[in-house]
N, C-alpha and C positions, 0 to 999 in steps of 0.2 A: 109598918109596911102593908101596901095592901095586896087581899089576895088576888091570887090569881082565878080567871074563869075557867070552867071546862069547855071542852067543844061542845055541849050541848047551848051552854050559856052564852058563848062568842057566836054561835049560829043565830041564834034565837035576836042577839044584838044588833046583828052583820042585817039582821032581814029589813031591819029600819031604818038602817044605812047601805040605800041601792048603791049607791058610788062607790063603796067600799070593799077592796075585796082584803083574804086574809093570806098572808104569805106568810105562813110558820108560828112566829111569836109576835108576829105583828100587822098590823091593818095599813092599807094604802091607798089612797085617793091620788088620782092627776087630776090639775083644773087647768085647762087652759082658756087664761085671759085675754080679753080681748086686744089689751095691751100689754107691750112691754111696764109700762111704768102701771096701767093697771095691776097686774100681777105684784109689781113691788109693794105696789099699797094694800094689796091684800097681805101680803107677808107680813108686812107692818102689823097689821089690823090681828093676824094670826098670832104676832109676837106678843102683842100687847095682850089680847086672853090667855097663849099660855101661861106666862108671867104671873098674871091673875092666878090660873088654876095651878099654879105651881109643878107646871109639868109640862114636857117642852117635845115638840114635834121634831123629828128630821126634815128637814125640805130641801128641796133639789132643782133647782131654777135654770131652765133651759130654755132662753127668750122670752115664750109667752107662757110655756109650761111648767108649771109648777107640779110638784110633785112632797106630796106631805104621809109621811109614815110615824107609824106613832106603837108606841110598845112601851111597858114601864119598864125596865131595866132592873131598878132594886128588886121588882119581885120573879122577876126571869122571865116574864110572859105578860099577856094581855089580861089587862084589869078595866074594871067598871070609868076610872081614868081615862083609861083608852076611848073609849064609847061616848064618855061625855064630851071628851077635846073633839073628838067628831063630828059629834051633831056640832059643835059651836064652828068649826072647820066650814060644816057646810052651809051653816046659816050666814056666814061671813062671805062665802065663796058666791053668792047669792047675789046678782049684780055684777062681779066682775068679770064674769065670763062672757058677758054681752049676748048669752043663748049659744057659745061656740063651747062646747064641753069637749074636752078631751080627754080620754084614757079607758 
């Protein structure tokens, strides 16, 4: 199980992920795609890393809006997991927003 961060450590994390704000026990980005089917291929693209990192985003898809929250579960709170499916989140998110960000 991994641990979990403190607030000092989710702060310090959070500051290298501008996009990212933290709601309780968990981190949350919106990207809004330039397309509809942009957006799906991002999800895809997002499915296929967590998969990879063995650990799986909530996402929430409202047309172009995508909406991706992330928290590990087994360990009740926000881990280093968290932080890394992030950055890969936004390295991914990179191109499909066509420059239109939302959230």
């Amino acid at each position: 199980m991994a641990d979990t961060l403190d607030d000092t450590a989710v702060a310090g994390r959070l500051s290298a992920l501008p996009d990212w704000t933290r709601d309780g026990d968990a981190i949350r980005r919106q990207v809004r795609a330039a397309t509809f089917l942009d957006g799906i291929d991002l999800v895809a693209r997002v499915a296929r890393a967590a998969e990879a990192a063995g650990h799986h985003p909530d996402i929430d898809i409202r047309w172009r809006t995508l909406t991706f929250t992330l928290t590990t579960h087994s360990a009740g709170g926000l881990t280093a997991k968290d932080f890394d499916l992030a950055a890969r989140i936004d390295a991914l998110a990179t191109g499909a927003t066509g420059g239109d960000e939302g959230g």
